[in-house]
Every structure is written in C-alpha cells, then in structure tokens.
C-alpha angles and dihedrals in degrees: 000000000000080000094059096045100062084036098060090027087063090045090050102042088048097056093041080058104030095062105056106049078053093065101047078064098073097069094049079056098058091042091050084047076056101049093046101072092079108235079235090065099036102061089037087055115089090209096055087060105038102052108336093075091052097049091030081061094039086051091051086050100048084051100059082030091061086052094049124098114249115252096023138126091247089056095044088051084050097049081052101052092044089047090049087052098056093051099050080043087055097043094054093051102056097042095254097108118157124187087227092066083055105050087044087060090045097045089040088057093042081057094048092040091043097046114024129099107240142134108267087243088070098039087049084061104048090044076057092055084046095060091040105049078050080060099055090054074081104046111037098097101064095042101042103022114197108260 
C-alpha cells in the first residue's frame, strides 16, 4: 500500500509538472515557424509585402492585446496601433499610400513598444514589426502602385 502511494504521488507530481512546461512550448514553436522564413526571402517575396506584413503586425498586436487588462492605457495604445494599421492597410491598397500613415503606425507601435507592460519576447516583436514596417517605406511602390 506504501508502495502504491509514492508511486501515484510521482506520477502525479510529474504530470502536474510536466504539462505545463509542454504548453509554454507552443508559443517557442510559432516563433521558431517565424524565424524560419529566412528575412532574405522575405523581402525578395511579393506576398510578404503585399498582405503578409499587415496581418504578420495585426497578429503581434493581437498577441500583446490578448495579455493586456481590459480598459487600460495599454490596451487604448494597442487599439491605436491596430486602428492605424488598418488605415495605412486600407490606403495601400487602394493606391492612396502616404508616408505619414506610415510614420502614425510606426510611431503608434513605438508607443505601444516604449510604454506598455509586457514580457521582452513580445516587445522584441513588435520592435521587429517596427523595423519592418520602416522597410516597406521602401517598397511599397512596386508592390502597391498608386492608381
């Protein structure tokens, strides 16, 4: 019987341990899914610039966004960021770009990235996005002519 008890307590200390260390996991995994597309290849690849950047930002920011208390002023900088986005989105996709939609979503995720409460992994991120979203400046033309 004495037997049976250390048995089961190990297995059990060693699931109630064991998962959850399993499901941090998940998150390296999408990161690593991240770090796999090569930069080189990214900026060389029509498609990254021409949706996957918006919604590869929108996603960062839904990330930090779903941590965030509700009716705060991280979560008011976040909204901003998210609705500057969708404008600039909107705007290049309809030929009408303007490097100042672009510095408002930039400076809207410097604010974000500058005052917010969030683990370095996501403002690492989100200072990515930010050097990314500087790329496109460059970019945009070729890929979202004005009309």
């Amino acid at each position: 019987m004495n037997r049976y008890f250390i048995r089961t307590t190990i297995a059990s200390g060693l699931l109630f341990f064991a998962v959850p260390a399993f499901c941090q996991d998940r998150d390296r995994d999408r990161d690593g899914d991240r770090d796999r597309d090569s930069y080189y290849n990214q900026t060389r690849d029509e498609s990254f610039w021409k949706g996957r950047l918006f919604d590869r930002v929108r996603e960062d920011i839904d990330r930090v966004q779903a941590n965030t208390p509700a009716f705060s002023a991280d979560e008011f900088r976040l909204a901003r960021a998210k609705q500057e986005l969708s404008e600039l989105q909107r705007d290049a996709t309809s030929g009408r770009f303007a490097d100042k939609d672009l510095e408002d979503v930039v400076r809207a995720i410097n604010r974000v990235v500058a005052d917010n409460r969030m683990p370095d992994r996501d403002r690492r991120l989100l200072s990515d996005d930010v050097s990314r979203l500087q790329e496109y400046k460059e970019h945009h033309e070729r890929y979202y002519p004005r009309g």
